[in-house]
RODO-887073 format. One record per residue (C-alpha): residue number from 1; residue in one letter; x, y, z. Coordinates in nm, 4 decimals, always signed. Last residue first. Layout:
+-----+----+----------+----------+----------+
:   i : aa :        x :        y :        z :
+-----+----+----------+----------+----------+
: NUM :  a :        X :        Y :        Z :
...
+-----+----+----------+----------+----------+
***
This chain:
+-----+----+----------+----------+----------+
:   i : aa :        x :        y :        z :
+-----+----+----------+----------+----------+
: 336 :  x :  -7.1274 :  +0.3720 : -19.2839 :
: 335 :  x :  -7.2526 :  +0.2381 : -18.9941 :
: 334 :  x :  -7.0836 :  +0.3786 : -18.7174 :
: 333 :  x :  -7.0065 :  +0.2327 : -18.3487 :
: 332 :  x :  -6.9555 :  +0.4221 : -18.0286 :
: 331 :  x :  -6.8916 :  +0.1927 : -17.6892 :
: 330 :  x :  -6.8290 :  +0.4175 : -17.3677 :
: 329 :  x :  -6.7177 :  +0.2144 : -17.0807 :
: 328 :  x :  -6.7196 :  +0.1213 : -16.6705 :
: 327 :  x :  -6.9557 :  +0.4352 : -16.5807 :
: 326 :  x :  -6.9125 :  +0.4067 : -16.1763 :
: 325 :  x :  -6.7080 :  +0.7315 : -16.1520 :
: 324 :  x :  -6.9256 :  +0.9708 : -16.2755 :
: 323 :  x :  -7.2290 :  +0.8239 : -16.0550 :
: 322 :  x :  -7.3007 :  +1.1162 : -15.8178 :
: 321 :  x :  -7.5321 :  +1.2503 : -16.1369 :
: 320 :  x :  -7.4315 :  +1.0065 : -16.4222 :
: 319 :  x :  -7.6523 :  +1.2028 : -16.6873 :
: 318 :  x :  -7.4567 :  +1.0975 : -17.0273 :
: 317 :  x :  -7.4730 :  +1.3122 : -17.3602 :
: 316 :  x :  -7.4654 :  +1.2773 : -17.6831 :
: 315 :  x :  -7.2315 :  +1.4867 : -17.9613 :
: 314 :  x :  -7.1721 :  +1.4469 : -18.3692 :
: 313 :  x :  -6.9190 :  +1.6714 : -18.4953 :
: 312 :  x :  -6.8656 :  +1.6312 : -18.8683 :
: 311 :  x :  -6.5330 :  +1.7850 : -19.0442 :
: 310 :  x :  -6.5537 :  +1.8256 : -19.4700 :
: 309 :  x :  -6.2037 :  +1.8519 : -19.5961 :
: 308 :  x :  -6.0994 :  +1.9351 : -19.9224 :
: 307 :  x :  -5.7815 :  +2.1266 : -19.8093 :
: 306 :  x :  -5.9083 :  +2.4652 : -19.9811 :
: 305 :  x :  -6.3052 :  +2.3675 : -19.9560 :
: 304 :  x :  -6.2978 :  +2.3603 : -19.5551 :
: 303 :  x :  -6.6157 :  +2.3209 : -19.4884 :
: 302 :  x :  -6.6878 :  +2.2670 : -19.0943 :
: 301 :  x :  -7.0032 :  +2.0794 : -18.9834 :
: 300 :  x :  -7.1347 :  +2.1055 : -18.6290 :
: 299 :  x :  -7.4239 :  +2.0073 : -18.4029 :
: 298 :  x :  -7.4995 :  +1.6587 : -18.5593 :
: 297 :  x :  -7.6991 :  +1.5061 : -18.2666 :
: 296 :  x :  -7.5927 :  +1.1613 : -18.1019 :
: 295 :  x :  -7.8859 :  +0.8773 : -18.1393 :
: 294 :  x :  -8.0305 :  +0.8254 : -17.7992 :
: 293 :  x :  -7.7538 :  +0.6124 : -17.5438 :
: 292 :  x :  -7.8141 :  +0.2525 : -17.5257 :
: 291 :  x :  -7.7694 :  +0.1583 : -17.1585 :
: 290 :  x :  -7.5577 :  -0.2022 : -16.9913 :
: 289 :  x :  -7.5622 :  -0.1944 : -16.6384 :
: 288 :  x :  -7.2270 :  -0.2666 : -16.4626 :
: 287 :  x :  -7.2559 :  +0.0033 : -16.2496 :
: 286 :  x :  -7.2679 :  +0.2202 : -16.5743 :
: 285 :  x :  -7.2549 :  +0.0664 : -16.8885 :
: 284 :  x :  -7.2439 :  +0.2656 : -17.2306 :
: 283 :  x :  -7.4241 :  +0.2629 : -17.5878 :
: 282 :  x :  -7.3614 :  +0.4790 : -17.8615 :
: 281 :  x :  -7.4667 :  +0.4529 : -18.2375 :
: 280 :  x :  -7.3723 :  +0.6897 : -18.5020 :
: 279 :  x :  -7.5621 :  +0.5955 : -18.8106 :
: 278 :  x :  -7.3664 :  +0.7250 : -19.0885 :
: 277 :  x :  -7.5207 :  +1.0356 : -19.3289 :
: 276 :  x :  -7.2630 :  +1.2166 : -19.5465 :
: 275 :  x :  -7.3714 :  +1.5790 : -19.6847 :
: 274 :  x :  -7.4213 :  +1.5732 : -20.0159 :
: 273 :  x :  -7.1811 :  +1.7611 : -20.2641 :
: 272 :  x :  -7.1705 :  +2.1157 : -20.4900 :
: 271 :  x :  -6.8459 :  +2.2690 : -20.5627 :
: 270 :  x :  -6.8238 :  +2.5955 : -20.7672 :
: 269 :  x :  -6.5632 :  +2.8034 : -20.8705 :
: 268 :  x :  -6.3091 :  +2.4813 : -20.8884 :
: 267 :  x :  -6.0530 :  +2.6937 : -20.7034 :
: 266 :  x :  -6.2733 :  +2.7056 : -20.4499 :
: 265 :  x :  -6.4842 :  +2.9744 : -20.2896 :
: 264 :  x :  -6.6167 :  +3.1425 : -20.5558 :
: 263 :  x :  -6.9514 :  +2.9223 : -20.5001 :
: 262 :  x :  -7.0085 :  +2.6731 : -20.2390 :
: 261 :  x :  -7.3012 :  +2.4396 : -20.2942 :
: 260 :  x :  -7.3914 :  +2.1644 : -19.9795 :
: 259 :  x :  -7.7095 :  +1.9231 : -20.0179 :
: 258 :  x :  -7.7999 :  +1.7803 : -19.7441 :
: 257 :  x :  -7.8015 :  +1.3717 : -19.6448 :
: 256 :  x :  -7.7294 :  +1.4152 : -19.3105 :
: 255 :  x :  -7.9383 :  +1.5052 : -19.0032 :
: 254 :  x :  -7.9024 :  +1.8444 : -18.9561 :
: 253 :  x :  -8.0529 :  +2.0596 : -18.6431 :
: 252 :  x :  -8.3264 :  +2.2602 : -18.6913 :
: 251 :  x :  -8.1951 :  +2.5964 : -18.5561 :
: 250 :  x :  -7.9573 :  +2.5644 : -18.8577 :
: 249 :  x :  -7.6588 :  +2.8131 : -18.7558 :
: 248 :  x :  -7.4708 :  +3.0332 : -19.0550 :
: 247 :  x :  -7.7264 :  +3.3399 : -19.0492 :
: 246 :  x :  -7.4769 :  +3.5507 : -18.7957 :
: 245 :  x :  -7.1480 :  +3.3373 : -18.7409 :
: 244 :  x :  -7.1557 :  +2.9810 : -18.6373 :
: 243 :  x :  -6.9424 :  +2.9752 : -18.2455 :
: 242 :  x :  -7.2918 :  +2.7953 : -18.0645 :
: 241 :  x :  -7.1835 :  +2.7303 : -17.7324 :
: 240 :  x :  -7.2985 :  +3.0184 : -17.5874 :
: 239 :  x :  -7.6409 :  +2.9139 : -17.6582 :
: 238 :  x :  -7.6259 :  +2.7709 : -17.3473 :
: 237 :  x :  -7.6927 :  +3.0682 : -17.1793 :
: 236 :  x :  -7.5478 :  +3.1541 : -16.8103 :
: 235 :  x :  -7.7792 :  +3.3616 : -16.6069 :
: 234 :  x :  -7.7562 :  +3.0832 : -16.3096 :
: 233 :  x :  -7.3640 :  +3.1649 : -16.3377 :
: 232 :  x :  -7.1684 :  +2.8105 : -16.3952 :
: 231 :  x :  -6.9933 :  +2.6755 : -16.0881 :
: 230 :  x :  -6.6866 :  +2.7591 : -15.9637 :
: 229 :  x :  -6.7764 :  +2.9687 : -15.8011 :
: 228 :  x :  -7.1443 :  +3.0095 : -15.7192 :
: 227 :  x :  -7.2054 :  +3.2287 : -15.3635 :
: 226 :  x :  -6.8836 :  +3.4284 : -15.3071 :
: 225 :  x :  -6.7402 :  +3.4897 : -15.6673 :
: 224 :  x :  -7.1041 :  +3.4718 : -15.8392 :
: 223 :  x :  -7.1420 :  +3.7734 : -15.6218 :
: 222 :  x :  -6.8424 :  +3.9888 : -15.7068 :
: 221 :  x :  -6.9416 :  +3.9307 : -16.0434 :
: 220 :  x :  -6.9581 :  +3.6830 : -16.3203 :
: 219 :  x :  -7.2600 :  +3.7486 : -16.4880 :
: 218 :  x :  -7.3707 :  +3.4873 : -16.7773 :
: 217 :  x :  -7.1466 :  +3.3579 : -17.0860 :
: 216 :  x :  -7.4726 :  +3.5183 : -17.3306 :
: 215 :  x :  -7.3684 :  +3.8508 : -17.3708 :
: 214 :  x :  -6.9874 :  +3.6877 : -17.5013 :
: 213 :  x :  -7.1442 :  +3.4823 : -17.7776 :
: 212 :  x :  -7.2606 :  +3.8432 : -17.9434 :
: 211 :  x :  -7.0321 :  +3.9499 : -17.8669 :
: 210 :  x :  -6.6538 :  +3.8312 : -17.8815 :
: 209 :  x :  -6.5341 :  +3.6219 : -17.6116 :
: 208 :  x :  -6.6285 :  +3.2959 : -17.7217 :
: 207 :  x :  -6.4342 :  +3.3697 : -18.1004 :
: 206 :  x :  -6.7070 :  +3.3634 : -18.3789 :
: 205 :  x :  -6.6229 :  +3.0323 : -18.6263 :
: 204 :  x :  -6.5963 :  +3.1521 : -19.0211 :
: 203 :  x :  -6.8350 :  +3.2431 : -19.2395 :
: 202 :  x :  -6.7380 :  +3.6028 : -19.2376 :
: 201 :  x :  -6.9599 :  +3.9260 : -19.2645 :
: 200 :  x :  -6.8573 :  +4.1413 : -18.9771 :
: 199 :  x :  -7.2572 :  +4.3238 : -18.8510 :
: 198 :  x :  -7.2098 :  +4.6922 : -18.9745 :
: 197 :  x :  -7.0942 :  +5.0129 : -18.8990 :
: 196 :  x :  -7.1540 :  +5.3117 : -19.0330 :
: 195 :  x :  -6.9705 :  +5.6558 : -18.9202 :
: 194 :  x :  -6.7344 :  +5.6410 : -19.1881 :
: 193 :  x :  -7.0478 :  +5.6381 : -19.4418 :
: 192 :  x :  -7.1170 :  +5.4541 : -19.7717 :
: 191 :  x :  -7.0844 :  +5.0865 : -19.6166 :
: 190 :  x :  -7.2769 :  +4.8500 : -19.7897 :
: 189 :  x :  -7.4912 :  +4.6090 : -19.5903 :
: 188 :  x :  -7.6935 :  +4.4371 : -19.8474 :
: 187 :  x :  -7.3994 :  +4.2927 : -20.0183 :
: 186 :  x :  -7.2688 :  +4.1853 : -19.6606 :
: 185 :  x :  -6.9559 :  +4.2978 : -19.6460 :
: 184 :  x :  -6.6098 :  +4.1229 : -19.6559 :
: 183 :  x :  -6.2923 :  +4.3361 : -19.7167 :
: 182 :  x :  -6.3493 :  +4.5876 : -19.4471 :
: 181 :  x :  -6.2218 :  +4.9651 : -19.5097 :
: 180 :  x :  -5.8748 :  +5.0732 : -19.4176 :
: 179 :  x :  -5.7838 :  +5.3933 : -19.3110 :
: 178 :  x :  -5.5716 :  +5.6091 : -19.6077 :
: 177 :  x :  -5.7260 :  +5.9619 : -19.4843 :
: 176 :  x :  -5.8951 :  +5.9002 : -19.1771 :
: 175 :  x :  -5.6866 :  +5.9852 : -18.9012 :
: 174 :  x :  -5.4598 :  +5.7787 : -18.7196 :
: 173 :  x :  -5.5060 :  +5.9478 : -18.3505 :
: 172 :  x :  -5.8909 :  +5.8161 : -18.3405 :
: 171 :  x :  -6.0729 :  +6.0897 : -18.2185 :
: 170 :  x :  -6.3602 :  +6.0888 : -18.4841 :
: 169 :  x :  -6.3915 :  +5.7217 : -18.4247 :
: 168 :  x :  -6.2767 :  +5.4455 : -18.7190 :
: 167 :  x :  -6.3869 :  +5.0794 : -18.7385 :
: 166 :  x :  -6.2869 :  +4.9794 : -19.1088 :
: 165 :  x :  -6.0761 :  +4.6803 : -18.9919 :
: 164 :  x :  -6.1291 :  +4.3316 : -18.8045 :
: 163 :  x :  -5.9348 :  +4.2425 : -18.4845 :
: 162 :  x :  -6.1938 :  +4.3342 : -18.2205 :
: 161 :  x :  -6.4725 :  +4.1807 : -18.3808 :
: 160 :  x :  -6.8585 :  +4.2080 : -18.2421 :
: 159 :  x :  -6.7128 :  +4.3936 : -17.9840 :
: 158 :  x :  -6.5353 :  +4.6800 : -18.1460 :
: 157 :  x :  -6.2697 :  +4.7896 : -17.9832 :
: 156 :  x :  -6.2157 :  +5.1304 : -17.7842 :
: 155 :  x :  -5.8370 :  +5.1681 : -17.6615 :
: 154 :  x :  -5.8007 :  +5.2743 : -17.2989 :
: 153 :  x :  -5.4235 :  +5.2816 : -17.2309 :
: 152 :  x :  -5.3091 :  +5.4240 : -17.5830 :
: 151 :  x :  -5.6746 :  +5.6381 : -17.6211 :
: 150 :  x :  -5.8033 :  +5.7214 : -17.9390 :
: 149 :  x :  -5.5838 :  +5.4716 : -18.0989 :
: 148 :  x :  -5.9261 :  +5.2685 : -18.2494 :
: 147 :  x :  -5.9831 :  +4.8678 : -18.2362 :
: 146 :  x :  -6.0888 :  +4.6556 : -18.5314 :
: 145 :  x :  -6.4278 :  +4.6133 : -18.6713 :
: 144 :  x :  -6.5593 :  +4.4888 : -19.0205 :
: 143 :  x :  -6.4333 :  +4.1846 : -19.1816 :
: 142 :  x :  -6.1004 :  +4.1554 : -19.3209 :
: 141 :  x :  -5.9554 :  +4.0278 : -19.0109 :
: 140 :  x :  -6.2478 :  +3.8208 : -18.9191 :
: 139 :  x :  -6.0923 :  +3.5700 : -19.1744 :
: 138 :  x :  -6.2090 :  +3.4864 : -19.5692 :
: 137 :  x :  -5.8904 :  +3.4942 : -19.6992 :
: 136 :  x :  -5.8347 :  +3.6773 : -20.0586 :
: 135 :  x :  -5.7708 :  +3.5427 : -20.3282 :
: 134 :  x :  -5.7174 :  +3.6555 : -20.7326 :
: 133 :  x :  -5.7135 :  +4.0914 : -20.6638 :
: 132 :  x :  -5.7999 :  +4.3967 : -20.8281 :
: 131 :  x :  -5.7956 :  +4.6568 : -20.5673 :
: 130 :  x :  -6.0812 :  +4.8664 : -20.4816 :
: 129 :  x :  -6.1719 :  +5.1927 : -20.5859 :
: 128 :  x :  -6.1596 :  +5.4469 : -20.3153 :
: 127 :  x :  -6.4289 :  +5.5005 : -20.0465 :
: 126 :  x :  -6.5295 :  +5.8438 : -20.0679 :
: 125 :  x :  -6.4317 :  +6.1708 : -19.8162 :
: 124 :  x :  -6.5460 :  +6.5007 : -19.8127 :
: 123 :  x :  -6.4142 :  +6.8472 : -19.9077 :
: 122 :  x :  -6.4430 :  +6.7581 : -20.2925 :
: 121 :  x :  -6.3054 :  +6.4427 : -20.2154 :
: 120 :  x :  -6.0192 :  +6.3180 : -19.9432 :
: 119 :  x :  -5.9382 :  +5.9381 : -19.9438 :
: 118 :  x :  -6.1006 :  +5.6297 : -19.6962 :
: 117 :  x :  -5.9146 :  +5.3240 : -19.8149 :
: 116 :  x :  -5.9777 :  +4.9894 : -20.0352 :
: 115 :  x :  -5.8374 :  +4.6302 : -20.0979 :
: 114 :  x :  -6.0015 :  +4.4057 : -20.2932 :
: 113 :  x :  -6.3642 :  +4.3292 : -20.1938 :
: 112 :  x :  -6.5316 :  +4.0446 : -20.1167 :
: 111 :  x :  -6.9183 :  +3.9961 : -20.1082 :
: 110 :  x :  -7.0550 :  +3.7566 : -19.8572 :
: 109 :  x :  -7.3294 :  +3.5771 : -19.9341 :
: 108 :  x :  -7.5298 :  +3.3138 : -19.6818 :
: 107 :  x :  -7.7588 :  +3.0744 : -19.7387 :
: 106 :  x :  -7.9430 :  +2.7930 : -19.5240 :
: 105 :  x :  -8.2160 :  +2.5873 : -19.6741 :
: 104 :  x :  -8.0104 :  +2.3120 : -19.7324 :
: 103 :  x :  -7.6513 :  +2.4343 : -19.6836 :
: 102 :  x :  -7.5267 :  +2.7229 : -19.9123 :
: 101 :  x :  -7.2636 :  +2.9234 : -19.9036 :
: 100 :  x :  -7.2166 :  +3.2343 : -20.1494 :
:  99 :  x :  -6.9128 :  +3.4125 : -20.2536 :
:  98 :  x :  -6.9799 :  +3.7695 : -20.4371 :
:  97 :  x :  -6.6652 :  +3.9018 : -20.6277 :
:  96 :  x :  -6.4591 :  +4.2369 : -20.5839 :
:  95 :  x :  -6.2056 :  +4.4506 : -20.7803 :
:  94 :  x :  -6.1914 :  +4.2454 : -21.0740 :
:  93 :  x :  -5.9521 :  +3.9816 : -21.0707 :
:  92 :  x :  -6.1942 :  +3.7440 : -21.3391 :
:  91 :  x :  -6.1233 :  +3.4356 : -21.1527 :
:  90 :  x :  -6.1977 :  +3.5920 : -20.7888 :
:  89 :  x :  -6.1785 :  +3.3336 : -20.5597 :
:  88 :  x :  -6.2579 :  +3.3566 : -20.1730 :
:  87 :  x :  -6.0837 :  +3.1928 : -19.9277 :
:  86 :  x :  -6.1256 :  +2.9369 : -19.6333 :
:  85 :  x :  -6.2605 :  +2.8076 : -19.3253 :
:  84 :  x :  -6.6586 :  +2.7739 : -19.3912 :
:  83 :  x :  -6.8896 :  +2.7155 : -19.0312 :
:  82 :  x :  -7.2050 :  +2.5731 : -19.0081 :
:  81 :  x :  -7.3294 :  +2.5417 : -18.6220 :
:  80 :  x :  -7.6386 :  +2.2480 : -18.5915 :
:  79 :  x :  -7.9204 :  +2.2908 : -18.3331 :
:  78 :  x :  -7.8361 :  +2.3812 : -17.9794 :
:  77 :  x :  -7.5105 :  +2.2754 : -17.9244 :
:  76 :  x :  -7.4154 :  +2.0793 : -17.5788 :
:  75 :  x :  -7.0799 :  +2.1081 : -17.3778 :
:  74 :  x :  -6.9123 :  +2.1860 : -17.5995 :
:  73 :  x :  -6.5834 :  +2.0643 : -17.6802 :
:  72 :  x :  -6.5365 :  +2.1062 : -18.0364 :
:  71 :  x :  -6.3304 :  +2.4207 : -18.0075 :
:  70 :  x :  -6.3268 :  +2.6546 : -18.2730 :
:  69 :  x :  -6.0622 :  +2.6118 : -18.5125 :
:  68 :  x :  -5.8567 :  +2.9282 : -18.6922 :
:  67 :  x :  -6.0673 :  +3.1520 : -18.4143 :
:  66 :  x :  -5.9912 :  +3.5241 : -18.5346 :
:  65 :  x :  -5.6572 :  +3.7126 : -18.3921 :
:  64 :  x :  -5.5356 :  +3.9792 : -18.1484 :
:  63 :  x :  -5.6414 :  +3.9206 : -17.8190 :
:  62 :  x :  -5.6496 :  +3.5500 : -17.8831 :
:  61 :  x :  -5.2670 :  +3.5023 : -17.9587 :
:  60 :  x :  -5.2227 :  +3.4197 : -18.3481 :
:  59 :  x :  -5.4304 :  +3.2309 : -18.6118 :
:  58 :  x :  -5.6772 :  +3.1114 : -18.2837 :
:  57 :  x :  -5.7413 :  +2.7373 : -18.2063 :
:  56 :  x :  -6.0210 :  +2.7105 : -17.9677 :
:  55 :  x :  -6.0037 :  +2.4659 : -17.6817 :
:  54 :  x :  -6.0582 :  +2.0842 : -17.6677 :
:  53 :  x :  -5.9953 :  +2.0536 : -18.0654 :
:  52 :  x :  -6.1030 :  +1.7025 : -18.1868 :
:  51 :  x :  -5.8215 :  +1.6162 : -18.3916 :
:  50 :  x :  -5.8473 :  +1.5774 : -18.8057 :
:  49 :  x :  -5.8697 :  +1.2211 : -18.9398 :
:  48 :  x :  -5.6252 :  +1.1212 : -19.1810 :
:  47 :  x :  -5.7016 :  +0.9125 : -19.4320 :
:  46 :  x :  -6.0480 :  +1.0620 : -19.5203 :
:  45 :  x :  -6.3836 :  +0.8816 : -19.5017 :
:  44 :  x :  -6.5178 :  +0.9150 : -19.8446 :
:  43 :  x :  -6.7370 :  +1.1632 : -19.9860 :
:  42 :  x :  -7.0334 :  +1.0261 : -20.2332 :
:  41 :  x :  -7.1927 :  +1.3467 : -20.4109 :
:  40 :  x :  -6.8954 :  +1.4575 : -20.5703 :
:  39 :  x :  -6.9115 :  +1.7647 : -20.7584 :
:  38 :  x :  -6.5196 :  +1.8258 : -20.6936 :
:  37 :  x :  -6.4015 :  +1.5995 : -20.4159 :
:  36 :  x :  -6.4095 :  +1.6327 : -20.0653 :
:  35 :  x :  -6.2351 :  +1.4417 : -19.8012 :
:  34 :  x :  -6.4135 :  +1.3725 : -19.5409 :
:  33 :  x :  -6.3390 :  +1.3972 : -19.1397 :
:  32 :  x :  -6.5964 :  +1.2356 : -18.8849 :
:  31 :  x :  -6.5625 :  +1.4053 : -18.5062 :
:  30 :  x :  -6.7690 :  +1.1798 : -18.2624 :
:  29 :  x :  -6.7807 :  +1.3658 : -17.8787 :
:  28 :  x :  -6.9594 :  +1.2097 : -17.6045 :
:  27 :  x :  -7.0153 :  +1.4293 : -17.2989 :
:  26 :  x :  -7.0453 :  +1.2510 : -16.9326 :
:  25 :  x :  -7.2486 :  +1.4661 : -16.7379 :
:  24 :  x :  -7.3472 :  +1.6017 : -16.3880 :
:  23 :  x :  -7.6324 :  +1.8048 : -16.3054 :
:  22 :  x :  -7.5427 :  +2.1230 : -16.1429 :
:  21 :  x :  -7.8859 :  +2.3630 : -16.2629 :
:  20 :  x :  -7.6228 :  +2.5408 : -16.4694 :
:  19 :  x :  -7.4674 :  +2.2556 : -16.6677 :
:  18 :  x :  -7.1482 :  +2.0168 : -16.5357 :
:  17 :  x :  -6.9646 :  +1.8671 : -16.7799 :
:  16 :  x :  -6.7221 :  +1.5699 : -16.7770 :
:  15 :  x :  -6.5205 :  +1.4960 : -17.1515 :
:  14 :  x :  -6.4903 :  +1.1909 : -17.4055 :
:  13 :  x :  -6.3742 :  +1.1751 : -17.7036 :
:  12 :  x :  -6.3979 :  +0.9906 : -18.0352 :
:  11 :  x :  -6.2166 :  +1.0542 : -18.4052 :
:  10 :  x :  -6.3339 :  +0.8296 : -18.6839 :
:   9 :  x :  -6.3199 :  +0.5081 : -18.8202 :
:   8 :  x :  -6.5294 :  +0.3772 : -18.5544 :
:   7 :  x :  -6.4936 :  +0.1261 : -18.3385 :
:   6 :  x :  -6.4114 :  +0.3405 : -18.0482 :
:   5 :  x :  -6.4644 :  +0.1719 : -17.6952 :
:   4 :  x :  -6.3968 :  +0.3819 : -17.4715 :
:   3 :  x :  -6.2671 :  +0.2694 : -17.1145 :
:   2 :  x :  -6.3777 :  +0.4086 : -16.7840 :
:   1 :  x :  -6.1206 :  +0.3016 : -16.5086 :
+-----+----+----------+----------+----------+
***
C-alpha cells in the first residue's frame, strides 16, 4: 500500500491523474498555511493548517454562488494563480475606495463602490450616487453579471459571472428603474451605459464552469461519449486549471521571496510582507527504486488579509504509466 511520508509541518496529499494524451500520474500536493502579521516580513508557520480542498468550496450551492475555496486539486497549474479572499475598507465611508493588490510585478485595482441603482433623469437614466459604506466583500456577487427574468424557463446569464449584478436586457421583466449596478469595477472600466458590460473585477478564485475557464474544459459531445469517455476530450486545455481571475496569474511562476502590498483591504489599510521561501523536497520509490522528484512548483498563493492567513500550494508530479500500483511511498520534507 503506498505510504506518504509527510515530515513537514504542513498539509500533504496525494491524488491519480490522467492528462489528455492518457499518461498516468501520481500528483503531489504541499499546502503551507501562514499567519500574517501587520508589516511583517518573517511569517510563521501557522497553528492550524488549513485543508487541502479536493473540490471547490462555493458560499452557497454552485448555481447560485462564487467559489469561497477553489479546489487545490489540479491536476497541474501553469505558472502561479494569485487569488485575495476578503473585503475592502473604506476608512473615510465615502461612497467608494480603490483597493489594490500587488505581488511582484503583478497589480491589480479594483475600485469599490457603495451601493448604487439605475433611476429616471431628464427622460434618461443615470447611475445614482453611491452609498457611503465601511466594508464591503470582495465576492463575484458584487461584481458585474447576474442573470435576467426575460424568460422564467430560459433565463439569459452572464457567463463570465452568473451570480454578479448590473447585467440588465431590454426585456428583462424587472425593469430598470432601481436595478442594481456592480460594486467592484475596474477603475478603467466605468460603466456609464445600461447596455455596457464589462469583464467582473474581483480577486477572488473564478468558478470552473464560468467562462472564461469553461471555453477551455474541451468538447464533450455525442462523440467524446462513444469514442473517449471517460477520458479527457483531446481539445481539453490545461489551462483550465488555472481559477486566478483576469490579471491575477503570474505566467512566470513564483518562487518565494516576493514582496506582497495590499491596500484598503485590511483593517490595517495597508499590509506589506515577503512571501515565504522553504525548500520543498520530494523523493519517492517505485518498485522498490528509490527517485528524487524535481523541486515542486508554487502554482497558488491565497491572501486572506481578514483571518491573516497566507495559503501556499506547492505541486510535482509522478509518471508511473502501468506502474500506479508499484510506487511503495511518497517522502516530502521542508526546510524552513
Amino acid at each position: 500500500m503506498l505510504e506518504v511520508k509527510n515530515k513537514t509541518p504542513f498539509e500533504v496529499a496525494i491524488a491519480p491523474a490522467m492528462d489528455v494524451t492518457l499518461n498516468e500520474y501520481i500528483v503531489v500536493v504541499v499546502k503551507a498555511t501562514y499567519k500574517i502579521e501587520n508589516n511583517s516580513h518573517s511569517l510563521k508557520v501557522a497553528d492550524e493548517q488549513l485543508p487541502i480542498y479536493i473540490a471547490d468550496d462555493y458560499y452557497d450551492e454552485p448555481d447560485n454562488s462564487s467559489v469561497k475555496n477553489s479546489t487545490d486539486g489540479a491536476m497541474i497549474k501553469s505558472g502561479t494563480d494569485i487569488i485575495l479572499n476578503g473585503s475592502a475598507y473604506n476608512f473615510n465611508r465615502t461612497s467608494y475606495v480603490d483597493t489594490l493588490l500587488k505581488v511582484a510585478n503583478i497589480q491589480k485595482y479594483v475600485r469599490v463602490f457603495g451601493n448604487r441603482y439605475w433611476e429616471k433623469a431628464m427622460g434618461g437614466w443615470r447611475i445614482s450616487q453611491a452609498e457611503s459604506f465601511e466594508t464591503l466583500p470582495l465576492v463575484y456577487e458584487n461584481a458585474f453579471g447576474g442573470t435576467t427574468s426575460c424568460d422564467d424557463e430560459h433565463p439569459q446569464f452572464f457567463e463570465k459571472n452568473p451570480v454578479g449584478k448590473g447585467f440588465y436586457l431590454k426585456r428583462d421583466k424587472r425593469g430598470l428603474e432601481g436595478f442594481p449596478l456592480p460594486n467592484l469595477e475596474n477603475p478603467q472600466q466605468s460603466m456609464s451605459n445600461w447596455l455596457d458590460q464589462q469583464t467582473p473585477a474581483c480577486f477572488a478564485a473564478v468558478a470552473s464552469h464560468w467562462l472564461p475557464r469553461k471555453a477551455m474544459a474541451g468538447t464533450y459531445d455525442s462523440q467524446w461519449d462513444k469514442k473517449r469517455k471517460p477520458y479527457l476530450p483531446l481539445d481539453f486545455n490545461e489551462n483550465y486549471f488555472n481559477a486566478a481571475s483576469e490579471g491575477l496569474m503570474s505566467h512566470q511562476a513564483l518562487q518565494g521571496g516576493e514582496m506582497v502590498e495590499c491596500y484598503n483591504l485590511c483593517k490595517h489599510q495597508s499590509l506589506k510582507f515577503i512571501l515565504p521561501k522553504p525548500q520543498i523536497t520530494a523523493r519517492y520509490s517505485m518498485k522498490q527504486r528509490r527517485h528524487e522528484l524535481p523541486e515542486p512548483q508554487l502554482d497558488t498563493v491565497v491572501i486572506e488579509p481578514e483571518s491573516e492567513n497566507l495559503s501556499m500550494v506547492w505541486r510535482v508530479r509522478i509518471p508511473c504509466n502501468q506502474a500506479l500500483l508499484y510506487c511503495d511511498w511518497i517522502s516530502v520534507r521542508a526546510k524552513l
